[in-house]
C-alpha positions as CSV (number, residue, x, y, z in Angstrom):
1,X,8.8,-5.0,-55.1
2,X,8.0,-7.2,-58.2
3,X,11.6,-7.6,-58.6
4,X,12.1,-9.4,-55.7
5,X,9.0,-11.5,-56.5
6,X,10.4,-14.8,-57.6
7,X,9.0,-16.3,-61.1
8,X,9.6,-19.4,-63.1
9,X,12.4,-17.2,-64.7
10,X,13.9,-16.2,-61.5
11,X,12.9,-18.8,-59.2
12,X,13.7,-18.4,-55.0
13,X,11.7,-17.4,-51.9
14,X,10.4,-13.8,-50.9
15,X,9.5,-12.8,-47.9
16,X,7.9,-9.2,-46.2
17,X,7.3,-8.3,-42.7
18,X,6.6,-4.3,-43.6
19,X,6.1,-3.7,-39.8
20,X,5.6,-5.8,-36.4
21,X,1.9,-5.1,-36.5
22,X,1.4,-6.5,-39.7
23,X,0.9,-9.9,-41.1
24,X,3.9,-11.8,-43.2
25,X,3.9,-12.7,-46.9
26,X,5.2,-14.7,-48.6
27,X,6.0,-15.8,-52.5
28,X,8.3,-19.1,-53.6
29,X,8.8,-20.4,-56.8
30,X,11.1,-23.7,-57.2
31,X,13.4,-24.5,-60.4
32,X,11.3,-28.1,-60.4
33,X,8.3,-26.3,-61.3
34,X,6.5,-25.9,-58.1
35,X,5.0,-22.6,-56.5
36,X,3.3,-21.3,-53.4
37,X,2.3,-18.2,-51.3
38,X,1.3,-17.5,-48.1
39,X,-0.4,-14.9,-45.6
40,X,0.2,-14.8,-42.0
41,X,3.3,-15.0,-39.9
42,X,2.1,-18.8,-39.0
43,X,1.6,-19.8,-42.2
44,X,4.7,-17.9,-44.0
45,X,6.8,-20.1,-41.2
46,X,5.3,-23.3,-42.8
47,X,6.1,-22.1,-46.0
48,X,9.6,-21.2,-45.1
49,X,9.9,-24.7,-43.5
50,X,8.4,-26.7,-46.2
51,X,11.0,-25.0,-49.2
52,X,13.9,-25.7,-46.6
53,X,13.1,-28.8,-46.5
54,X,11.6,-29.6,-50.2
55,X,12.7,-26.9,-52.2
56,X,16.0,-24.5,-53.6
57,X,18.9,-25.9,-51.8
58,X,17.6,-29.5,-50.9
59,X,17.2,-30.1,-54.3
60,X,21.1,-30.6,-54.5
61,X,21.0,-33.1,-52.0
């Protein structure tokens, strides 16, 4: 698994859902610097939101 964990090195977004019954995590790190993680299928979808929306791809915008 830790080579899907993202790190200034290899930054990007992970996420794991090892079973419905369990809770999502979540790991991002950004090329600009900035990092998060996140526990919790509620809080793993603001996560996923926030580095759509801030983070990898919109950075080319």
């Amino acid at each position: 698994m830790s080579k899907l964990t993202p790190t200034n090195a290899a930054p990007g977004l992970h996420v794991s859902k090892p079973s419905p019954s369990e809770p999502a995590t979540a790991s991002a790190v950004c090329h600009c610097g900035a990092s998060a993680s996140a526990k919790g299928d509620a809080q793993v979808g603001a996560l996923v939101t926030g580095w759509n929306a801030n983070h990898g791809a919109a950075h080319g915008k």
